[in-house]
C-alpha positions, 0 to 999 in steps of 0.5 A, a space after each residue: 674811242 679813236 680810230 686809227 685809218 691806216 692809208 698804207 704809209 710804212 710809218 703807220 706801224 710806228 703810230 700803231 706802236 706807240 700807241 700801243 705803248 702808251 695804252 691808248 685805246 684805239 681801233 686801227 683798220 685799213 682804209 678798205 676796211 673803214 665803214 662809213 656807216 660806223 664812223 659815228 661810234 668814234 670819237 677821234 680819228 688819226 688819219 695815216 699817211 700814204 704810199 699811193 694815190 688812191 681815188 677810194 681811199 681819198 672819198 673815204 678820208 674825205 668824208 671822214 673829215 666832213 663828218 668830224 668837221 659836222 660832228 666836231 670831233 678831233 682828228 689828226 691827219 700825218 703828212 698824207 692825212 694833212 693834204 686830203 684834210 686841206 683839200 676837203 676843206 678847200 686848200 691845194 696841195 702841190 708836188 714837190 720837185 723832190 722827196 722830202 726825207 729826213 729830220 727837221 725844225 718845226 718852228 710854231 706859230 700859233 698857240 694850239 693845245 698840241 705843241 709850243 716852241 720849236 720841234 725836231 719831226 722826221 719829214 718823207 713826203 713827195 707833196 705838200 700843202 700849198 695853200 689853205 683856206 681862210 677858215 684854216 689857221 697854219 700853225 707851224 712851218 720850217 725852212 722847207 715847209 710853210 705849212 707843216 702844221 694846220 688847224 681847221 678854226 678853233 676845232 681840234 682839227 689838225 694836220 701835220 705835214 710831218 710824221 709824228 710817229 717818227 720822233 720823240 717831240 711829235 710823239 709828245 704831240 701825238 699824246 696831247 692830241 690823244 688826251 683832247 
């Protein structure tokens, strides 16, 4: 079973949507709402973006990926999801001087069983990953972007620095994703 932890972004609506859509099977909860003690009974995990920073929800999703990471589960992290995911795992992560919003190319580096090729994402955020650890492998970057997309070794593990709810070719990636 996949759960969904929704870090407030507006874009998680349209992850909920799709989906929903696609009929994924699915529990979706705020991050005030996630249980610690429950995590066990999932399988998978997406780990939304954000509209704040907030020091609860950071230990939370922190932990979330600590537990994947042991248990060797799958999980995505969209744009928010990607930075807290680098952080834990001991990347950094910097502010940009402006916001960036809008569609971009991703160009793909590294063979994943997510995405090949090139992919039109919908980007919006105010950080991003500006460095990874040398158990991180960077999938994907853009002319604004090093690391659009992030992978923890061979796990299924992943972090896109994109909104993937938000395009069809990051749909297509969200679907792959879910069918690990």
């Amino acid at each position: 079973m996949l759960l969904v932890v929704d870090n407030s972004s507006i874009y998680t609506k349209n992850l909920i949507d799709f989906l929903t859509k696609n009929k994924v099977k699915f529990v979706n909860r705020k991050h005030n709402q996630v249980k610690l003690s429950e995590i066990q009974n999932y399988n998978s995990f997406i780990l939304s973006g954000r509209r704040q920073n907030n020091k609860e929800m950071n230990v939370l999703n922190s932990k979330i990926i600590q537990h994947t990471v042991l248990e060797q589960k799958n999980l995505l992290g969209i744009c928010y999801g990607a930075e807290i995911l680098a952080l834990t795992i001991g990347g950094t992560i910097r502010k940009k001087n402006s916001l960036e919003k809008g569609d971009q190319e991703i160009t793909i580096l590294k063979e994943n069983p997510l995405c090949t090729g090139t992919m039109k994402v919908f980007e919006s955020h105010n950080y991003e990953i500006s460095r990874i650890n040398n158990s991180m492998i960077n999938i994907a970057n853009s002319k604004n972007c090093l690391y659009e997309m992030i992978q923890l070794n061979n796990y299924n593990i992943f972090g896109t620095q994109f909104h993937p709810e938000m395009s069809s070719d990051g749909q297509a990636l969200i679907d792959a994703f879910v069918s690990l």
